[in-house]
One Martini backbone bead per residue (centre of mass of N, CA, C, O) as a GRO file, in nm:
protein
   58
    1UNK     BB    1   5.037   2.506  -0.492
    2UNK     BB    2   4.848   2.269  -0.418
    3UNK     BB    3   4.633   2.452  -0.371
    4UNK     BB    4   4.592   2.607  -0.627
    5UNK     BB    5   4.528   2.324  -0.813
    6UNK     BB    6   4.247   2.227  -0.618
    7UNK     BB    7   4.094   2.421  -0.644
    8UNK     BB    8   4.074   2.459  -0.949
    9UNK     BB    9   3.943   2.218  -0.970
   10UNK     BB   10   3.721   2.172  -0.774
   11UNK     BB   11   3.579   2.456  -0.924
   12UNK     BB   12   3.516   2.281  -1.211
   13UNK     BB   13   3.296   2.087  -1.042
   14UNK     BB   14   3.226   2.346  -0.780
   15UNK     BB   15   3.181   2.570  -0.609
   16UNK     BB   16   3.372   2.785  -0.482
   17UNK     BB   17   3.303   2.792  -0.152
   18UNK     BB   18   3.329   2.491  -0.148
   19UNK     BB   19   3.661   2.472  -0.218
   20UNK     BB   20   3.799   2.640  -0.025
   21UNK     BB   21   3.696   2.470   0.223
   22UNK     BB   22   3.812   2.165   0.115
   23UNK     BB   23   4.098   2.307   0.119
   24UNK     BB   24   4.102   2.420   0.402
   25UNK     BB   25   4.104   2.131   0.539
   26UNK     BB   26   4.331   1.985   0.410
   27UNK     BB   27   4.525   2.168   0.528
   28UNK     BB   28   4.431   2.118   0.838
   29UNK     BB   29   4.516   1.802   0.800
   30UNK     BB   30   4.797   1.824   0.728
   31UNK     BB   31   4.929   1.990   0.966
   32UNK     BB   32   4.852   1.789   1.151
   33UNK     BB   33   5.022   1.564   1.097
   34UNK     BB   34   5.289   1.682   1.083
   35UNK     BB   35   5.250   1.741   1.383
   36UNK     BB   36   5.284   1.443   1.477
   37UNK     BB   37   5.518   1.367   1.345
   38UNK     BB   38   5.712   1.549   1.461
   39UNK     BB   39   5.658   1.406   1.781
   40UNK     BB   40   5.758   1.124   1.677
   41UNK     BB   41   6.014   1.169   1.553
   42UNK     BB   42   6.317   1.161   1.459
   43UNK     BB   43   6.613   1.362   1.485
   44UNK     BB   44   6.934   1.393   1.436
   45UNK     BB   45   6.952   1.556   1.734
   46UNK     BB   46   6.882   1.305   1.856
   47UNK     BB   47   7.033   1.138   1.795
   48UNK     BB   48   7.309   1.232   1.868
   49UNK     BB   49   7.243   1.231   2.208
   50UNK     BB   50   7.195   0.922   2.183
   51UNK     BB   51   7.503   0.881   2.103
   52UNK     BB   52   7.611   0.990   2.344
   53UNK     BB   53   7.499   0.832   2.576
   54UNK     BB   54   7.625   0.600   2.499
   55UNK     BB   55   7.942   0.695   2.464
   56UNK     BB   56   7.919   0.755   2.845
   57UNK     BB   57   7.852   0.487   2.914
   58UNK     BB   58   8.130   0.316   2.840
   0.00000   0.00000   0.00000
């Protein structure tokens, strides 16, 4: 949804064929980030295995 409102807009401001591109940057500049976040973040997963091992510990 929001590559198609980036587009809309971009697309009367630049050529289309550069909207297109500058679009599909930005999807893979998110893409890579999310895909960061998700190696660095702890999930809720995670938390409770390690509050498992905290509790096995003790």
């Amino acid at each position: 949804m929001f590559d198609i409102q980036l587009f809309q807009i971009l697309k009367q401001k630049i050529e289309e064929q550069e909207a297109k591109a500058l679009v599909s940057f930005v999807d893979g500049k998110t893409k890579d980030n999310n895909q960061v976040n998700l190696n660095i973040l702890a999930t809720k997963e995670d938390i409770f295995k390690l509050e498992v091992k905290i509790a096995d510990a003790k």
